[in-house]
N, C-alpha and C positions, 0 to 999 in steps of 0.2 A: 135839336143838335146845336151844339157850340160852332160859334164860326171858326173857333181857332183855339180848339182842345190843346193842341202844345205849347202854345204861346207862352204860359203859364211854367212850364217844365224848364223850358229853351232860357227864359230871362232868369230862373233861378242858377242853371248852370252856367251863364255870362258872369251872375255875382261873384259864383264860388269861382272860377277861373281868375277874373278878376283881383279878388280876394289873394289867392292864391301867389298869383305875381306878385303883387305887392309886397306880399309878407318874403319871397325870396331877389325882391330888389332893394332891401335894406342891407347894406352892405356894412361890415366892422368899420368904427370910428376912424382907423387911420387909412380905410379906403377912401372912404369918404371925402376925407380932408384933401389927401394928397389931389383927388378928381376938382373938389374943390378949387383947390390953389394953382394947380396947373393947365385944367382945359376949360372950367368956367371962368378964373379969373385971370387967366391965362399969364402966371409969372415963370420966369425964370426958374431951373431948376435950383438955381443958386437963393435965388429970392425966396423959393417957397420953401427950403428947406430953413434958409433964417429964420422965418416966419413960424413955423410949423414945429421947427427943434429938431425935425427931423434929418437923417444922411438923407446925402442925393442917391444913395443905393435904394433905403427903405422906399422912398419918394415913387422910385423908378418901379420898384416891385409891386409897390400899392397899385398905381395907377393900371398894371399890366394885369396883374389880378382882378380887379374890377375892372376891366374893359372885357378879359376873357369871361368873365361871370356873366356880363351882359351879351356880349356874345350868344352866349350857351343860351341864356334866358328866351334871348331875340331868334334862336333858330338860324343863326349867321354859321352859315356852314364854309368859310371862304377860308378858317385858320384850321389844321387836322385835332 
């Protein structure tokens, strides 16, 4: 008898979960950017849209968009 007949099953389904995430946390280029420029490198809405080319409306949409994605991803049940 195996000491641990699932172990083998369990780490392939870790991969593909894994995997899985991954592939729906890559978010469209100007999510990105706006998450970018506003909460990793934390500028001004005025700055990053200099920056960027982007309005401060797009900027605002982006960043909402991708926070609700992650959200949803992460199981954050706290927005309806």
């Amino acid at each position: 008898m195996k000491p641990f007949p699932s172990l083998k099953r369990t780490w392939k389904r870790d991969r593909t979960d894994t995997n899985s995430k991954r592939q729906s946390t890559s978010f469209p280029p100007m999510q990105r950017k706006a998450v970018r420029l506003l909460r990793l490198n934390e500028m001004s809405l005025k700055e990053a849209s200099t920056a960027s080319g982007m309005s401060i409306a797009s900027l605002k949409v982006n960043v909402h968009r991708a926070v609700k994605s992650l959200r949803k991803i992460l199981g954050d049940r706290s927005e309806p």
